[in-house]
C-alpha positions as CSV (number, residue, x, y, z in Angstrom):
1,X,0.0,0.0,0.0
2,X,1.1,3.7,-0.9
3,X,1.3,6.9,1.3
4,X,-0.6,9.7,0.2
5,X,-0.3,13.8,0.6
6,X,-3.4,15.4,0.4
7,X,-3.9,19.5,1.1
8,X,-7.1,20.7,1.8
9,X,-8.4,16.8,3.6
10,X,-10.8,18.4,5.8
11,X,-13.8,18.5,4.0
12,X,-15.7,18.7,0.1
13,X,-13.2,16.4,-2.1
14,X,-10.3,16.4,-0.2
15,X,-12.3,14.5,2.6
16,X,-13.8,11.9,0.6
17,X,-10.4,10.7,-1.4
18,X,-8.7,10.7,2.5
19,X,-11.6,8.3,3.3
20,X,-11.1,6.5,0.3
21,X,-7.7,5.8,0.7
22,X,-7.7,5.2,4.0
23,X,-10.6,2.5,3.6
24,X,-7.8,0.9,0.4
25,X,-5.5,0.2,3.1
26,X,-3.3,3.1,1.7
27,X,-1.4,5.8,4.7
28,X,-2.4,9.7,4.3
29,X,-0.8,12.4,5.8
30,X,-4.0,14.6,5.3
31,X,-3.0,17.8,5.6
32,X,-5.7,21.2,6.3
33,X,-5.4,24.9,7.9
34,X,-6.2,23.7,11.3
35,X,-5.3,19.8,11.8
36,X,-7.9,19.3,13.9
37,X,-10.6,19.9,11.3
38,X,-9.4,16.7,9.6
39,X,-9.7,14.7,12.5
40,X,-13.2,15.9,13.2
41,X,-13.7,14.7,9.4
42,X,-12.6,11.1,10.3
43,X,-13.8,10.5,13.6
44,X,-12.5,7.1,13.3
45,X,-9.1,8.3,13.5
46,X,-8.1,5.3,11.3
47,X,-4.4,3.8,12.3
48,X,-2.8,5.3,8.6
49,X,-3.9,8.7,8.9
50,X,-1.7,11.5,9.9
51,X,-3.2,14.8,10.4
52,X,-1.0,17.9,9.6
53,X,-1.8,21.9,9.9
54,X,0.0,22.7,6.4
55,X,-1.5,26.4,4.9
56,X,-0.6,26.1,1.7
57,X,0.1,29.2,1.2
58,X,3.2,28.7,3.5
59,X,6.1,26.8,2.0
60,X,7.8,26.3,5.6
61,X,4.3,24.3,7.3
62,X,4.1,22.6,4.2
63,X,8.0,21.8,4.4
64,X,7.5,20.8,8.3
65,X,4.1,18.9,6.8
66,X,6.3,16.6,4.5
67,X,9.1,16.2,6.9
68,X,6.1,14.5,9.9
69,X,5.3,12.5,6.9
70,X,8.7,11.0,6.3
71,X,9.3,10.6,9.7
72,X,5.8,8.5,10.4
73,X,5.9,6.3,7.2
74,X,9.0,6.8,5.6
75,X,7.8,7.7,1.9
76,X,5.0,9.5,-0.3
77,X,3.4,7.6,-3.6
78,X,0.3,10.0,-4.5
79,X,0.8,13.6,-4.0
80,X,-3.4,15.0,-4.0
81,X,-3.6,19.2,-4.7
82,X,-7.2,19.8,-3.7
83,X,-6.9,23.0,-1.5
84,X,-8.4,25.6,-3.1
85,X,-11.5,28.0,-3.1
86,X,-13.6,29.5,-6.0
87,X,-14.9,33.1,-6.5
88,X,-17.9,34.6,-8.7
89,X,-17.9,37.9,-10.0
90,X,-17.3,39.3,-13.7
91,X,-13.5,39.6,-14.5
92,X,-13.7,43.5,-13.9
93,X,-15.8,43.0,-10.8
94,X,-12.8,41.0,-9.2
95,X,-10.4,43.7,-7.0
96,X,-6.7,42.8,-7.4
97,X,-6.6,41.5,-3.9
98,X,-9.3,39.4,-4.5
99,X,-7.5,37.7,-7.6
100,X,-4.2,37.6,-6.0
101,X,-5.4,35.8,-3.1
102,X,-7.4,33.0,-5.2
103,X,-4.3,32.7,-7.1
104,X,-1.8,32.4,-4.1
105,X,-4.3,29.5,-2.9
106,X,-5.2,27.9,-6.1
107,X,-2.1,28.3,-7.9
108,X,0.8,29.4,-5.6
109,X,0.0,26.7,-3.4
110,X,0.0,23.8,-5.7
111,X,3.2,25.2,-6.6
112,X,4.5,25.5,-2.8
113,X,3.1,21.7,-2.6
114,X,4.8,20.4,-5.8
115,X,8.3,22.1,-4.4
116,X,8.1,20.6,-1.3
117,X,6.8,16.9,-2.4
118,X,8.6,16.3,-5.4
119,X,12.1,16.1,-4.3
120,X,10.9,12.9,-2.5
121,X,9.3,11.8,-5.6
122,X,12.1,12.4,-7.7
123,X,14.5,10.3,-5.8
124,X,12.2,7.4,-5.2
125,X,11.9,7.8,-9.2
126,X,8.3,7.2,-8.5
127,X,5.0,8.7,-7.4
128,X,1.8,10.4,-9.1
129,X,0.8,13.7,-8.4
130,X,-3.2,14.5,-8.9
131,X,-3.8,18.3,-9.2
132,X,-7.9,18.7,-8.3
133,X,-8.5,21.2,-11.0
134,X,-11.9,22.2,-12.3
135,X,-13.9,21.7,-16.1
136,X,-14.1,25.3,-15.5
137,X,-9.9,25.1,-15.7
138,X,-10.6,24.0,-19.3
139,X,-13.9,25.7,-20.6
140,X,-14.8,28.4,-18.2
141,X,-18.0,31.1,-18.2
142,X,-18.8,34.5,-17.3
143,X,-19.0,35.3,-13.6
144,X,-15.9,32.6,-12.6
145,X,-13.5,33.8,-15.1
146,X,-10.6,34.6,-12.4
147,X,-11.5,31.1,-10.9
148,X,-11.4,29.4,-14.4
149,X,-8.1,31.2,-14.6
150,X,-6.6,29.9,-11.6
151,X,-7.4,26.6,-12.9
152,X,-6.6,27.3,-16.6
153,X,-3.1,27.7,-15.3
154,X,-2.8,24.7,-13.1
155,X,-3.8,22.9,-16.8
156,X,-0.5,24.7,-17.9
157,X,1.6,23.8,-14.9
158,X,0.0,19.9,-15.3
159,X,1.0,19.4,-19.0
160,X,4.5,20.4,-18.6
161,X,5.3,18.8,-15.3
162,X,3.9,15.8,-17.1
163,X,6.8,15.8,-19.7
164,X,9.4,16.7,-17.5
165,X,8.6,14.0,-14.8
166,X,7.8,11.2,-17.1
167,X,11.7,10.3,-17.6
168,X,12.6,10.0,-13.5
169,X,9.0,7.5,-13.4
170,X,6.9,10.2,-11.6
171,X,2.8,10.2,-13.4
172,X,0.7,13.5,-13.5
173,X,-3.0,13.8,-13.7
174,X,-5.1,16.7,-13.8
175,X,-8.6,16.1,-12.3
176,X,-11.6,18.5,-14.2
177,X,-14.6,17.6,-12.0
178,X,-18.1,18.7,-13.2
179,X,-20.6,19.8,-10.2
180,X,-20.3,17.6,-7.5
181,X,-22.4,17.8,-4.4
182,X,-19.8,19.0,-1.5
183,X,-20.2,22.1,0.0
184,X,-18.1,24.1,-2.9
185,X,-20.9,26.5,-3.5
186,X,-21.4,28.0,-0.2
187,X,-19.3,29.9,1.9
188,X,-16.1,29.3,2.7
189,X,-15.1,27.1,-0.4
190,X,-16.8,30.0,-2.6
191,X,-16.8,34.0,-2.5
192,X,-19.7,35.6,-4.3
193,X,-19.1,39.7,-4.9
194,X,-21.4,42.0,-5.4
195,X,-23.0,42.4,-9.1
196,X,-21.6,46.0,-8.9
197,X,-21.2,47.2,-12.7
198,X,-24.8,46.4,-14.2
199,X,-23.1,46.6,-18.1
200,X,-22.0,43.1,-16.8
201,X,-25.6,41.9,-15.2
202,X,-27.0,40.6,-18.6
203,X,-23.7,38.2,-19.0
204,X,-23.5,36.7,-15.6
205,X,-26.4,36.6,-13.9
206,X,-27.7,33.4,-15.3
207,X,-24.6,31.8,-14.3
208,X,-24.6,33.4,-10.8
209,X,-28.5,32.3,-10.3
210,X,-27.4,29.0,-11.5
211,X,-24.6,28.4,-9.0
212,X,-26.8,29.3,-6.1
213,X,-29.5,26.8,-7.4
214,X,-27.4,24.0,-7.4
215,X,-25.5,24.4,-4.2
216,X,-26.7,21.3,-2.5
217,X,-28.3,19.8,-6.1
218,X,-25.0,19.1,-7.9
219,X,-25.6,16.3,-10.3
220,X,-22.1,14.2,-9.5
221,X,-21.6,12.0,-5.9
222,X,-18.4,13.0,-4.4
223,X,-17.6,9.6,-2.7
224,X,-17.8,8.0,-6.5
225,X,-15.2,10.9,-7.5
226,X,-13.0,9.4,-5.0
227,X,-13.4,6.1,-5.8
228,X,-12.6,6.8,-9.8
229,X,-9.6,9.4,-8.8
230,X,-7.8,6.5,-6.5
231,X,-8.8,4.1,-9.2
232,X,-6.6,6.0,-11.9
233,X,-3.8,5.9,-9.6
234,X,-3.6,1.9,-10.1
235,X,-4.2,2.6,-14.2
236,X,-1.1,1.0,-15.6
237,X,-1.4,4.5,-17.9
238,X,-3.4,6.8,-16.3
239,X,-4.6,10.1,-18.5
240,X,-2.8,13.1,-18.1
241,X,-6.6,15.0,-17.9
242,X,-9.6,13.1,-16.1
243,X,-13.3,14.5,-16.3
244,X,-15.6,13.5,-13.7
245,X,-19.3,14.0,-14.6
246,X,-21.9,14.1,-17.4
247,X,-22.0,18.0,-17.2
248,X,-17.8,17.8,-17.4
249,X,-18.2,15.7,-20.6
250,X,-20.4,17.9,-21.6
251,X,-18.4,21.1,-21.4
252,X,-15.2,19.9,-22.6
253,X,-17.1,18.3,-26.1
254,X,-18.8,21.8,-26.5
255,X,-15.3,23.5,-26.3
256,X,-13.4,21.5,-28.4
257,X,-16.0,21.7,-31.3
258,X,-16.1,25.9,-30.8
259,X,-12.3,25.4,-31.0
260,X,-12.0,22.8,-33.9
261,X,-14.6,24.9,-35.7
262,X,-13.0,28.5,-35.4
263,X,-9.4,27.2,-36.7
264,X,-11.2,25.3,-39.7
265,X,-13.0,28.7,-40.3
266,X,-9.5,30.7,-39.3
267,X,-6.5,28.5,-41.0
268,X,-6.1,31.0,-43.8
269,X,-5.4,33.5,-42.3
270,X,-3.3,31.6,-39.3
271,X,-1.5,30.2,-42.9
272,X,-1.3,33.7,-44.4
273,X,1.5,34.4,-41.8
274,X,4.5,32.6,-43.1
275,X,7.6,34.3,-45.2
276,X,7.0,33.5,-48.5
C-alpha cells in the first residue's frame, strides 16, 4: 500500500479521497489549515492517517508537513492538490486582492506543494501527483473567469510537469470535476461579490442564479469521484486530464467543437503568416 499527501483533507473532495484511501489500506498524511478539522472529518481516527496543519500558502508548514510524513511512514506515492476555493464575480468585478489571493491559494499553493513533495518523488523515481483542477480550468464562463483562470493555469503547470517527470518514473494527472455535491458553493469554499457594474448583469447573472440553485443539487456523488480518482492511480497508464461527470463531458465536447470549428473557419489567415 502507498502513502498519500493530500492538502485541503478536511472536507468537500479532499475528505472523501482521504476516506477513500484510507478505507484501500493506503497511509495519508492529510493535511488542512487547522489539523484538527481533519480529524473531526474522520472520527475514526483510522491507524494510517496523519493529520498535519500545512497552509498552503506557507512553503515552511508545508516543508514541516512533508518532513512529519517521512518521519511517520517513511515515503509518499500520491501527492493529491485539492486545496483551493472559488470566487464569482465578472473579471472587472474581481479587486486585485481578490484575484491575488485566489491565485496564491489555487495556484501558488499547488506550486509551494509540488516544491516541497517532489524532491521525495524524484529520488524514489516514482510517485503520481493529482492536481484537483476544475472543467471550468478547461472551458470556463462568465462570472468565474478569475476562478477558471486559476485553474486554466494549473492545466499549464499539469501538461508540462507531465513531460518533465515522465523520464525519472513520476505520473501526473489533472482532475476536471463537473458539479459535484460537497459544500463548494457555499461559503467558505466560494466567495460571491457584489453584481456591482450592471453593463455586466445581462452576462452573468444566469450563471450566478445557476450556481446558487445547485449548491446542494449538484448532479455528481463525491464519494464515487474518490473512488474513480484513487482508481486512476492503479491505471497502468493513467490520462494526463480526467473528467468526472456528465456535465464535465459535456463542457469539454462543446469546447473542443467551438475550437475545432474556429481554426477550420480561421487556417487561412493563421497560414497567411508565413515568409514566402
Amino acid at each position: 500500500m502507498g502513502v498519500w499527501f493530500i492538502t485541503g483533507a478536511s472536507r468537500g473532495l479532499g475528505a472523501e479521497i482521504t476516506r477513500e484511501a484510507l478505507e484501500r489500506g493506503h497511509a495519508v498524511i492529510a493535511t488542512a489549515r487547522d489539523a484538527s478539522a481533519v480529524l473531526a472529518a474522520h472520527p475514526e481516527r483510522p491507524e494510517g492517517l496523519l493529520a498535519v496543519s500545512a497552509d498552503v500558502t506557507s512553503p515552511e508548514q508545508l516543508a514541516k508537513a512533508v518532513a512529519a510524513g517521512l518521519e511517520r511512514f517513511g515515503r509518499i506515492d500520491v501527492v493529491v492538490n485539492n486545496a483551493g476555493y472559488g470566487i464569482v464575480g465578472a473579471v472587472e468585478e474581481t479587486s486585485d486582492e481578490e484575484a491575488r489571493a485566489l491565485f496564491d491559494v489555487n495556484v501558488f499553493g499547488v506550486l509551494n506543494t509540488l516544491r516541497a513533495t517532489l524532491p521525495t518523488l524524484r529520488a524514489q523515481r516514482s510517485g503520481h501527483v493529482l492536481t484537483i483542477g476544475s472543467v471550468g480550468g478547461f472551458a470556463t464562463a462568465p462570472a468565474v473567469g478569475v476562478y477558471g483562470a486559476s485553474k486554466f493555469a494549473l492545466e499549464g503547470v499539469s501538461e508540462a510537469l507531465h513531460a518533465e517527470l515522465a523520464p525519472v518514473g513520476v505520473r501526473v494527472t489533472i482532475v476536471e470535476p463537473g458539479g459535484f455535491r460537497t459544500d463548494f458553493l457555499s461559503a467558505p469554499s466560494i466567495r460571491t461579490l457584489p453584481a456591482a457594474i450592471p453593463d455586466y448583469a445581462e452576462g452573468t447573472s444566469a450563471v450566478r442564479a445557476s450556481m446558487a440553485h445547485f449548491d446542494g443539487r449538484q448532479p455528481g456523488d463525491p464519494a464515487k469521484a474518490a473512488r474513480a480518482i484513487v482508481d486512476v492511480t492503479e491505471a497502468e497508464e493513467p490520462p494526463l486530464r480526467l473528467q468526472l461527470g456528465a456535465d464535465a463531458i459535456e463542457r469539454v465536447e462543446a469546447k473542443l467543437d467551438r475550437v475545432r470549428g474556429e481554426l477550420d473557419r480561421w487556417r487561412h489567415v493563421a497560414l497567411s503568416t508565413s515568409f514566402s
